[in-house]
C-alpha positions as CSV (number, residue, x, y, z in Angstrom):
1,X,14.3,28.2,66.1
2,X,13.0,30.6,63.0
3,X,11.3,29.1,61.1
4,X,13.6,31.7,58.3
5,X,17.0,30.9,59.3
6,X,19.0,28.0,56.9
7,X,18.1,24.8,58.0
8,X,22.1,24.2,59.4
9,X,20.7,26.2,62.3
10,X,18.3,24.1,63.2
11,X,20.8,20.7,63.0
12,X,22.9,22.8,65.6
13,X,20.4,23.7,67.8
14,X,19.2,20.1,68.2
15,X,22.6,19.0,68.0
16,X,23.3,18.7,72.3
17,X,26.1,20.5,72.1
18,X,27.5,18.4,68.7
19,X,26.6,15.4,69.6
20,X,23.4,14.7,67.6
21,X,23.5,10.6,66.5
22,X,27.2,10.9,65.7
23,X,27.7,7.5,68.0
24,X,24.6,5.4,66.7
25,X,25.3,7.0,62.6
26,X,28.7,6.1,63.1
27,X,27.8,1.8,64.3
28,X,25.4,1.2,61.8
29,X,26.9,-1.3,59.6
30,X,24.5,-1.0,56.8
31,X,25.6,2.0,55.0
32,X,29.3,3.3,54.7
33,X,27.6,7.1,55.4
34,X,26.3,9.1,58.3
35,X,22.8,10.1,58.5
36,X,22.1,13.3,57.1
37,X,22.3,15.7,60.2
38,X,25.2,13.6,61.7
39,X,27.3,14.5,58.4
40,X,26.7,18.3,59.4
41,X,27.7,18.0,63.0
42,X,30.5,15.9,62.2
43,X,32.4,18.4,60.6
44,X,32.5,20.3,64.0
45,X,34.7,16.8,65.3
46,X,37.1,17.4,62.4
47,X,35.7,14.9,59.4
48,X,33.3,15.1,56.2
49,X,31.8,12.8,54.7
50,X,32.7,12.0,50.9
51,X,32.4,9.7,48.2
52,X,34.5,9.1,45.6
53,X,33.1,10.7,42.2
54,X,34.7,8.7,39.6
55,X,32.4,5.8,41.0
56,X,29.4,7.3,41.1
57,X,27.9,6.1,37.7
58,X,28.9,2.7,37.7
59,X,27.8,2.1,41.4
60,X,24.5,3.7,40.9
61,X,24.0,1.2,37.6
62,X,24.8,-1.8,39.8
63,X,22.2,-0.4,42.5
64,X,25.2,0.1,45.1
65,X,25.1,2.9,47.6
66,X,28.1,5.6,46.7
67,X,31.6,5.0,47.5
68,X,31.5,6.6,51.2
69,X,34.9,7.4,52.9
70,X,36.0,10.4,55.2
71,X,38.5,13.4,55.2
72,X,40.1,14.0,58.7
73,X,41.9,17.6,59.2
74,X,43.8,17.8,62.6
75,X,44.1,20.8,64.6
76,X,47.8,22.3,64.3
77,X,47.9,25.7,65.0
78,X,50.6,27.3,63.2
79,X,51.7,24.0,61.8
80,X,53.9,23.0,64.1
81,X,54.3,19.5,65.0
82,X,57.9,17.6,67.0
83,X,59.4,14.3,64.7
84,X,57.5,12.0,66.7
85,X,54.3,13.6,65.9
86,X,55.3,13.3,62.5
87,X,56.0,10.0,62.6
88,X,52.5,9.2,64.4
89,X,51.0,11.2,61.3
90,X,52.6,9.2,59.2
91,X,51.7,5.8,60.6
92,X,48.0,7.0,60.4
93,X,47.8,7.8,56.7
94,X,49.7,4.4,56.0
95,X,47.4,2.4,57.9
96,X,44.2,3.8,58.0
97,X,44.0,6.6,55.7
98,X,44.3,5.8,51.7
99,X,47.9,5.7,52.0
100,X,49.0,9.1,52.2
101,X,49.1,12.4,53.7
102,X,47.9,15.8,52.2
103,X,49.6,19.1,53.7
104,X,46.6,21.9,53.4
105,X,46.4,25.4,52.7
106,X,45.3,26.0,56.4
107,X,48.9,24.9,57.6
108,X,47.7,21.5,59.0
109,X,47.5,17.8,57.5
110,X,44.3,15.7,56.5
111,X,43.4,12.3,55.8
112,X,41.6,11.1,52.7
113,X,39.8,7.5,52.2
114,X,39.2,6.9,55.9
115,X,36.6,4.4,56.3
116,X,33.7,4.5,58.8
117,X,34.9,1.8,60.8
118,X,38.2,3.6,61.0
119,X,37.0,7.0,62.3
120,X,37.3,6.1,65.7
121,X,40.6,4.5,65.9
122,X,42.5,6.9,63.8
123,X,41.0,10.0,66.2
124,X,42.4,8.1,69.2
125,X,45.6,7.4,67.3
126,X,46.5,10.9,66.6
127,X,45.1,11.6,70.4
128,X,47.7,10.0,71.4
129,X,50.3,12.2,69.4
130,X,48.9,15.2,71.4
131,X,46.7,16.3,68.4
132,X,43.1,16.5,67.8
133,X,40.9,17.2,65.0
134,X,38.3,19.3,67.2
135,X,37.3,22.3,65.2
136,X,38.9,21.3,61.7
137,X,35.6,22.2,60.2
138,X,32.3,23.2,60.9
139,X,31.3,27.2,61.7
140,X,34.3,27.8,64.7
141,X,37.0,28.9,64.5
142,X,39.5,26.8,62.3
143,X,42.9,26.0,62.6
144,X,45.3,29.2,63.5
145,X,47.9,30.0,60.7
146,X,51.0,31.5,61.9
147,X,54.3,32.3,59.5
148,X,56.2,29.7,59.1
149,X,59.4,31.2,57.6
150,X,61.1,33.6,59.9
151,X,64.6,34.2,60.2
152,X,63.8,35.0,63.5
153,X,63.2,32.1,66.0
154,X,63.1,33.5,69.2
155,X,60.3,36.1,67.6
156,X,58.8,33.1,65.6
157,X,58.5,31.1,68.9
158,X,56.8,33.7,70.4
159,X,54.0,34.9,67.8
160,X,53.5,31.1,67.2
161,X,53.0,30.6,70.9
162,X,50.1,33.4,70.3
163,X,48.5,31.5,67.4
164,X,48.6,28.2,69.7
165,X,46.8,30.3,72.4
166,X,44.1,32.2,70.0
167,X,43.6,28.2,69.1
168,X,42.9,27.3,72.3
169,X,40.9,29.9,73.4
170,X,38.4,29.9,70.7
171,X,37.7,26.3,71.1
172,X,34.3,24.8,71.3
173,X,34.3,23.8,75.3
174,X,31.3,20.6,74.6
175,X,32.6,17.4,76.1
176,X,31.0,16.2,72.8
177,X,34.2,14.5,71.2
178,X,35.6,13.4,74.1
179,X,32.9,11.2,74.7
180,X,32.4,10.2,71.5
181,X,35.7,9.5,70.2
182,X,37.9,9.0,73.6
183,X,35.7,7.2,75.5
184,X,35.4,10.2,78.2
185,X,32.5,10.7,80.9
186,X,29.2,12.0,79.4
187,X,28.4,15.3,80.9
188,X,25.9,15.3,84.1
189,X,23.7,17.8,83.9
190,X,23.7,21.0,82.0
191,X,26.3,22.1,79.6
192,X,26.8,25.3,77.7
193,X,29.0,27.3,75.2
194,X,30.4,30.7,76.8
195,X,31.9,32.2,73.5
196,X,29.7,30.0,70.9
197,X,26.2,29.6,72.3
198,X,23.7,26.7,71.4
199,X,24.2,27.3,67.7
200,X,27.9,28.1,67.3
201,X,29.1,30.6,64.1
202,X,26.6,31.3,61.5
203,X,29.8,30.1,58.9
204,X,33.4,29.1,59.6
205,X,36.1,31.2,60.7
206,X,39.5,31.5,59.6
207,X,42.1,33.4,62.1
208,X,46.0,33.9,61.2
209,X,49.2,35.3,62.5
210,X,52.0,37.1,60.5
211,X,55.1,37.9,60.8
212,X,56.5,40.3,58.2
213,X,58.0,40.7,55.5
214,X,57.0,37.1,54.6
215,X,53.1,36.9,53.8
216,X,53.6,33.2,53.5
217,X,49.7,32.9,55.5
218,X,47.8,35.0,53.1
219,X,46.9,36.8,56.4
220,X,44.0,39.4,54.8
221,X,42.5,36.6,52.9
222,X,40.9,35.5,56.8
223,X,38.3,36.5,59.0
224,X,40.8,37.7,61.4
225,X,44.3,38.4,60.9
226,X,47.6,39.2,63.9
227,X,49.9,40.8,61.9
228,X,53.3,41.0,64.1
229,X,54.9,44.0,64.8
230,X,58.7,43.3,66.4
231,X,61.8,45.5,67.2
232,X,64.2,42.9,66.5
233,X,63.0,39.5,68.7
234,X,61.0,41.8,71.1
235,X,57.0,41.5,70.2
236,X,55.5,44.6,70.5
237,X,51.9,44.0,69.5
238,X,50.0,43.1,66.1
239,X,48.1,45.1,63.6
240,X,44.5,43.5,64.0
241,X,42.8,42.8,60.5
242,X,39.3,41.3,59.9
243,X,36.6,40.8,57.2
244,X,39.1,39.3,54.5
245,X,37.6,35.8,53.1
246,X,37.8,33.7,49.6
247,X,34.5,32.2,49.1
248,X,32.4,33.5,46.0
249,X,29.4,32.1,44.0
250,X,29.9,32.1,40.1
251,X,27.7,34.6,38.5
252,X,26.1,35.8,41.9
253,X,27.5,39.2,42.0
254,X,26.2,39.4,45.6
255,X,28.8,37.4,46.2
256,X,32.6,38.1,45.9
257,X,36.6,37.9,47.8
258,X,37.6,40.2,49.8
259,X,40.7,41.5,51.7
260,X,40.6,42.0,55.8
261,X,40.2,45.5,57.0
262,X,42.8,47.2,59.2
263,X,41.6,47.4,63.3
264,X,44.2,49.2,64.8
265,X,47.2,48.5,66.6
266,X,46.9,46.2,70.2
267,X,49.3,45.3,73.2
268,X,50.0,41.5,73.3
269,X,48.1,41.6,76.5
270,X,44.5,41.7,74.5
271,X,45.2,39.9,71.9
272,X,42.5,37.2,73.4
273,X,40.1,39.6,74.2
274,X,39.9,41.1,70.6
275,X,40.0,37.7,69.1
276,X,36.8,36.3,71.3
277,X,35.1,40.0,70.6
278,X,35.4,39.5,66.7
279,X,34.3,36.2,67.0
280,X,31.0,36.5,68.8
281,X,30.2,39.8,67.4
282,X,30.4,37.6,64.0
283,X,28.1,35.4,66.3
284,X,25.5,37.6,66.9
285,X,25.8,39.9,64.0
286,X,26.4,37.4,61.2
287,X,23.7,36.1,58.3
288,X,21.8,32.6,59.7
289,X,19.5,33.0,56.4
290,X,21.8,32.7,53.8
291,X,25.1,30.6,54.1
292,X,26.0,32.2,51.4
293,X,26.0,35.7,52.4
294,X,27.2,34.1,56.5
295,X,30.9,34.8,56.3
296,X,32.4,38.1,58.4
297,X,33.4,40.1,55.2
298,X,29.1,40.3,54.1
299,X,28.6,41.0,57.9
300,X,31.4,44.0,58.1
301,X,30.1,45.1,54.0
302,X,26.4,45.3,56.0
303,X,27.2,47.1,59.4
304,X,29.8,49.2,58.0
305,X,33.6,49.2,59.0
306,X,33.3,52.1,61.7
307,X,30.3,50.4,63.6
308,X,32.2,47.2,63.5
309,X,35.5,48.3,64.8
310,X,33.2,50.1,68.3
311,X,31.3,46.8,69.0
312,X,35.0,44.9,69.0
313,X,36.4,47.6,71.0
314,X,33.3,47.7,73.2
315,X,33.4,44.2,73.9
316,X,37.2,43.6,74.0
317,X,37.7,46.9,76.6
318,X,40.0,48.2,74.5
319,X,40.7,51.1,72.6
320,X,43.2,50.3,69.1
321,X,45.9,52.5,68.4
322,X,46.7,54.0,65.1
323,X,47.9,50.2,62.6
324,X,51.5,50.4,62.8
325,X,53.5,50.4,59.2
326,X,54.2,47.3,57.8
327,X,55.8,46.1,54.5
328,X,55.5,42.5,52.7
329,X,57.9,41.3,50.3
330,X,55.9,37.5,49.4
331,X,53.1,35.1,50.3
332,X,55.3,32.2,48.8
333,X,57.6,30.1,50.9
334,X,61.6,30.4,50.8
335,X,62.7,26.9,49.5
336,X,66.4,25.5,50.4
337,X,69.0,25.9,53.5
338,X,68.5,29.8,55.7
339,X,70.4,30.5,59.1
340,X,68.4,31.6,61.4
341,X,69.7,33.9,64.1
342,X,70.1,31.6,66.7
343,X,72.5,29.9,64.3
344,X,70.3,26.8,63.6
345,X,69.3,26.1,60.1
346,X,66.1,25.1,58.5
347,X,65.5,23.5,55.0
348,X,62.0,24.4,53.4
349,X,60.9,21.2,51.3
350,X,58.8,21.4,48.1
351,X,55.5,18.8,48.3
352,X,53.6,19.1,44.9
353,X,50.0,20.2,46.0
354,X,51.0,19.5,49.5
355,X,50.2,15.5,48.5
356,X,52.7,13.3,50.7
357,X,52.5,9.4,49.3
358,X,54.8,7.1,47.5
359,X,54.4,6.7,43.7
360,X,56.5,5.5,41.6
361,X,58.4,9.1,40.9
362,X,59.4,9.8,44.1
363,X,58.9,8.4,47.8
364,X,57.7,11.6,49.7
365,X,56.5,9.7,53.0
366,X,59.2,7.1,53.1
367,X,61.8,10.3,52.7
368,X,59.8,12.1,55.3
369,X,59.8,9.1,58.1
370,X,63.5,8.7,57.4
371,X,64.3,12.4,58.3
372,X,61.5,12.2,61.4
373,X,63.5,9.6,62.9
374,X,67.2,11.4,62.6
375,X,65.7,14.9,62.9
376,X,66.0,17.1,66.6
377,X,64.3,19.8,65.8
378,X,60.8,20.4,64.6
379,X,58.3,20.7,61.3
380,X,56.3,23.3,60.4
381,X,53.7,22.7,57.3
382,X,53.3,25.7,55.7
383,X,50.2,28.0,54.3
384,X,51.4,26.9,50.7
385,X,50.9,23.0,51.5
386,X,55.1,22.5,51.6
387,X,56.9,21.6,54.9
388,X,59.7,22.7,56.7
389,X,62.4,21.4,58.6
390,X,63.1,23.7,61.4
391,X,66.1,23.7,64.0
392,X,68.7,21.9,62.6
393,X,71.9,21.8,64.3
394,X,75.4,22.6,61.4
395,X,76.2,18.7,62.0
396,X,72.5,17.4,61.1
397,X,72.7,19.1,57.8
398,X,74.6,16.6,55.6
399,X,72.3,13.6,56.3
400,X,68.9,16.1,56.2
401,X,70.2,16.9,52.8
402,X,71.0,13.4,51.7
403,X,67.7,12.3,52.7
404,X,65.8,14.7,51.3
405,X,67.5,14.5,48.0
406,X,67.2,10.7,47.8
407,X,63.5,11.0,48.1
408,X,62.7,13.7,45.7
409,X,62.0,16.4,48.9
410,X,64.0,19.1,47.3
411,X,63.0,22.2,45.7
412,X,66.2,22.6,43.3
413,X,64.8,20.8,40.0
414,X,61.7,22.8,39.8
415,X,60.9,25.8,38.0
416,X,60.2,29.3,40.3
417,X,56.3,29.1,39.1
418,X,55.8,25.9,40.0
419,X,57.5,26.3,43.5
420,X,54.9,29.4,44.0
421,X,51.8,27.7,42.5
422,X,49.3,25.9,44.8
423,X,46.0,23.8,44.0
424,X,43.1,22.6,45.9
425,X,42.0,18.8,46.2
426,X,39.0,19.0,43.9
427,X,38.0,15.6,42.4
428,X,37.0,12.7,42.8
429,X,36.7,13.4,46.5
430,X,35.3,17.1,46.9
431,X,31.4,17.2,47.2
432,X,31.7,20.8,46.0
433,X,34.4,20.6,42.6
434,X,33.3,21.5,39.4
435,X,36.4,20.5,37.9
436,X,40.1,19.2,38.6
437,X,42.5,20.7,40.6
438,X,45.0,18.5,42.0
439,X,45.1,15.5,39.5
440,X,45.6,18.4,36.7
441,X,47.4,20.8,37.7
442,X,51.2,19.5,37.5
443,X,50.3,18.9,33.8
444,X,49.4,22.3,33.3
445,X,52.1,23.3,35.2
446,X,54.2,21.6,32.3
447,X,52.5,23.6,29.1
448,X,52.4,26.9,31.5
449,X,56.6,26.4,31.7
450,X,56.8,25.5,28.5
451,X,55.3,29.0,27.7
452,X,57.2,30.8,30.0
453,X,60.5,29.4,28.2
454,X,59.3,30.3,25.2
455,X,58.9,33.7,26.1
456,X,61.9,34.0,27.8
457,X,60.3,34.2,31.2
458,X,61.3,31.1,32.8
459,X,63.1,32.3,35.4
460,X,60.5,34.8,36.7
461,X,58.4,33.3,39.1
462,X,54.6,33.9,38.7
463,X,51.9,32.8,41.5
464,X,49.4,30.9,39.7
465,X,46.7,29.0,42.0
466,X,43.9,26.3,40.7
467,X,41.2,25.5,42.7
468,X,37.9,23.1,41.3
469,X,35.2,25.7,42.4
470,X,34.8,29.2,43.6
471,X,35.2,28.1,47.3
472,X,38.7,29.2,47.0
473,X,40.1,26.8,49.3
474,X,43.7,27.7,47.3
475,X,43.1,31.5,47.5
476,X,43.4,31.8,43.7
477,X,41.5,35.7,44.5
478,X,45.0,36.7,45.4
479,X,46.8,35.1,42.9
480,X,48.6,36.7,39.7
481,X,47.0,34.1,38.0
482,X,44.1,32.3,39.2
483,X,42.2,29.2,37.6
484,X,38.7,28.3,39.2
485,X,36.8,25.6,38.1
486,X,33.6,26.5,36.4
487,X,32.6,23.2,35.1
488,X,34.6,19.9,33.7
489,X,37.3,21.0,31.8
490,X,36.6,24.7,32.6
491,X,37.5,27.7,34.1
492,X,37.3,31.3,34.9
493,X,40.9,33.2,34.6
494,X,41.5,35.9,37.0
495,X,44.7,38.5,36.7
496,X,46.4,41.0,39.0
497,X,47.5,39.5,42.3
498,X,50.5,41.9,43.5
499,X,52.8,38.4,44.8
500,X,52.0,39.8,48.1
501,X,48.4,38.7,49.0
502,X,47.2,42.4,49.2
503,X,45.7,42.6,46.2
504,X,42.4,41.1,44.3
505,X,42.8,39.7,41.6
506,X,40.0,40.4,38.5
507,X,37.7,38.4,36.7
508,X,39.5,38.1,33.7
509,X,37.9,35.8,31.3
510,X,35.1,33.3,31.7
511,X,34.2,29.6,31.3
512,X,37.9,28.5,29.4
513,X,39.0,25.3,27.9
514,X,42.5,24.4,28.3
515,X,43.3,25.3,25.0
516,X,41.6,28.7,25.7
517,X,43.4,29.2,28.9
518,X,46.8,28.3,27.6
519,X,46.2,30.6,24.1
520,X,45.0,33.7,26.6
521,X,48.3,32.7,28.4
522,X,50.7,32.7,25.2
523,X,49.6,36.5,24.5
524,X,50.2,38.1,28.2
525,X,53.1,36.1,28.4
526,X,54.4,37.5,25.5
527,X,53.1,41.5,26.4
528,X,55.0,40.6,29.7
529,X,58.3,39.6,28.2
530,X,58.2,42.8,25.7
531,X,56.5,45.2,28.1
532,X,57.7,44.6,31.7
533,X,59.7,47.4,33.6
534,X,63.0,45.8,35.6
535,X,61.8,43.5,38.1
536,X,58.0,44.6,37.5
537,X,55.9,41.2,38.6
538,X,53.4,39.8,36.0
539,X,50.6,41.3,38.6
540,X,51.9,44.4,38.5
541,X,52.6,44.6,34.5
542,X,48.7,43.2,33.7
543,X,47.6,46.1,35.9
544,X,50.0,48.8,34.6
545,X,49.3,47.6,31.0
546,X,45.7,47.8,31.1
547,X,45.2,44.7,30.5
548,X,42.9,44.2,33.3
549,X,41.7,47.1,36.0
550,X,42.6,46.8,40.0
551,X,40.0,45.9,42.0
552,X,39.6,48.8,44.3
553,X,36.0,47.5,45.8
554,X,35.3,44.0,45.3
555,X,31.5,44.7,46.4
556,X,31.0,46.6,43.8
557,X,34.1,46.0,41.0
558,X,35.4,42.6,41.2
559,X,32.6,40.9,39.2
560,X,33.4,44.0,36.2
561,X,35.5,42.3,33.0
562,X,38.0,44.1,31.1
């Protein structure tokens, strides 16, 4: 191994195909963690290993070892999961989990406050359910995103059945977890990785499927984008994107979001062969010095679009047509009762930050359960952490809605910002927040509405994403308004998403207190209210009015204040 690359490379390398000391780190009964290399490779078997930060000080002064616990995110490609999976989910986070569930931004659930002891048990658990948590992080692919929202379910049935496949086919093939966490037959012999090698991706990998007009996926925010293009219910191929990725550094202007690139156009038929060709020429084309600079987007900014696009199509065997004209209308979810054409129905259920628990406001997992065990259809967790209820026959509808209402499921009481507004986990669990996301953001939410009353705005419904560090686990880079954590209590303020996902938003103002963020607020709210065209989207208007430039080249523009 070079002696240059990042030291993750090596930890892969001498891994065995991810299994390192995962069994021996994970029966030593003397510390809640995992040795140091194990906590890399365990990520590849779905889990990281955190500790909770409000308890850091006062553990450390009583000479205790951190607060260690685990976050578990499944494998769900597309989101899609039958009522008794649900209800097997829900079991899990009850029992073994810290009591709930948390719906992510990659369209699949996790687990927070999973003890060591319990690692074992609760992968075997949701085993059982027919899901697995191979691949949930670590540098391979991640779980596949697929829309969520179509009117059309025969067509939805089919792209999804695509993401499920690109899943499965861009799997790490090692035995490793099997044998580790089901008990399976260690490998005789030799063992290899045909798509990954020895060392896997030099950074994670983030694929989704869309299905116009609804964006709901953010699909040009990942590495590798399907973006469907249909005559009616009849699939006739995808637009292939790639390069698009969230992940900056503050003040390292190497480093910045960026938006996938358009392919071309491809047949159904090679829609596995382009997917593995991206991938590995990620593989042997990405950056193993830097982590920072590892993701696709620095690779294609280095090798240039044009030289990318031939080593895919070498690879792949194919040839891409000219992208095929598409049009987006949202990257938000559509809340409430729609028909679909096959004359079922499905109701889209609001689930603040994608947290499902009891509390004492409302009784999210109890309501959920309740409709898991009456519901015939399926659920589908969505990009923007809420979940739907899909398939429901004209007959289910009345107790569906009576459940949901009981239990404080429904979308009705809350204001249109709110219902477009997503925020990351951040504190106290995160290892990488520099301030709150979750915890703070619905009472931000509250003092942003009461602005937007003020102003006579209410009703207008403007994206606003918070995430606790630059990660951009929330995708607040293609937000209209976009809060990342910069320190406690702080954070940078980015303007001009286009309430599509296809723009980057700019780096409007740095380093702000609440009070700061909320008087910056006050001002464009009120410009918006006296200065908006008809129907002109606070992106738009912040763009229009000068107020902050579009980012045309986020290599070389994005880091540039107005």
């Amino acid at each position: 191994m070079d002696s240059e690359v990042n030291p993750n490379e090596g930890i892969k390398a001498r891994s065995r195909f991810l299994r390192g000391t995962l069994q021996a780190s994970v029966a030593d009964p003397l510390t809640g963690a995992l040795s140091p290399d194990d906590a890399q490779i365990s990520k590849f078997h779905g889990f990281y290993e955190q500790d909770d930060r409000d308890l850091r000080r006062d553990r450390q002064a009583r000479f205790l070892e951190p607060h260690y616990s685990f976050m578990l995110r499944a494998r769900l490609p597309g989101g899609v999961c039958s009522p008794t999976q649900w209800l097997a989910i829900n079991a899990v986070g009850r029992e073994l989990g810290n009591g709930s569930i948390r719906l992510t931004t990659r369209q699949t659930f996790q687990y927070h406050g999973i003890l060591k002891r319990n690692l074992k048990p609760l992968i075997q658990r949701i085993n059982a359910a027919m899901i697995d948590s191979i691949g949930g992080c670590g540098d391979v692919n991640r779980n596949v995103l697929c829309g969520a929202n179509p009117e059309q379910s025969a067509l939805h049935a089919t792209v999804h059945d695509w993401s499920r496949r690109i899943s499965e086919h861009l799997l790490p093939q090692t035995r490793a977890y099997h044998e580790i966490w089901l008990d399976g037959e260690p490998v005789a012999g030799g063992e290899s990785e045909p798509v990954y090698g020895a060392t896997y991706l030099p950074r994670k990998f983030k694929t989704a499927v869309a299905i116009p007009p609804h964006n709901d996926v953010d699909v040009y925010t990942n590495d590798l984008g399907f973006v469907a293009i249909a005559d009616g219910d009849e699939l006739l191929g995808f637009n292939v994107l790639a390069g698009g990725g969230m992940g900056t550094t503050h003040d390292d202007t190497s480093t910045f979001p960026r938006l996938a690139d358009e392919l071309g156009f491809i047949e159904p038929r090679h829609v596995l062969a382009v997917a593995e060709a991206v991938l590995t020429t990620q593989r042997d084309f990405g950056n193993r010095v830097s982590r920072r600079h590892a993701r696709l987007k620095y690779t294609i900014e280095r090798i240039g679009l044009d030289n990318f696009r031939h080593e895919v199509e070498k690879r792949a065997g194919v040839t891409f047509e000219a992208p095929r004209a598409v049009k987006f209308r949202t990257h938000g979810d559509r809340f409430g009762w729609h028909r679909n054409r096959d004359g079922s129905w499905h109701l889209t259920l609001y689930i603040e930050n994608g947290r499902v628990q009891d509390d004492t406001n409302n009784r999210l997992m109890t309501g959920l359960r309740e409709i898991a065990q009456v519901h015939r259809g399926d659920f589908r967790i969505t990009a923007n952490q809420n979940l739907v209820v899909a398939g429901i026959a004209d007959h289910e509808r009345p107790a569906i809605e009576a459940l949901a209402a009981e239990h404080g499921l429904l979308a009705d009481r809350h204001s249109p910002t709110r219902l477009a507004s997503i925020a990351c986990v951040a504190l106290p669990t995160c290892p990488q927040a520099m301030a709150e996301a979750e915890r703070y953001f619905p009472a931000l939410l509250d003092k942003v509405e009461k602005l937007a009353t003020r102003h006579g705005i209410a009703r207008q419904a403007i994206v606003l994403r918070m995430t606790g560090c630059p990660n951009g686990c929330a995708r607040p880079f293609v937000a209209e308004i976009g809060l990342v954590g910069k320190g406690p209590g702080r954070y940078n303020l980015h303007l001009g998403g286009d309430g599509t996902g296809r723009r980057i938003a700019r780096l409007y103002r740095k380093n702000l207190d609440e009070g700061a963020v909320l008087d910056t607020l006050d001002e464009l709210f009120g410009r918006y209210a006296s200065g908006s065209q008809t129907n002109e989207s606070f992106g738009d208007f912040v763009i229009r009015d000068g107020i902050v430039a579009a980012v045309t080249n986020p290599a070389e523009d994005y880091h540039e204040t107005t």
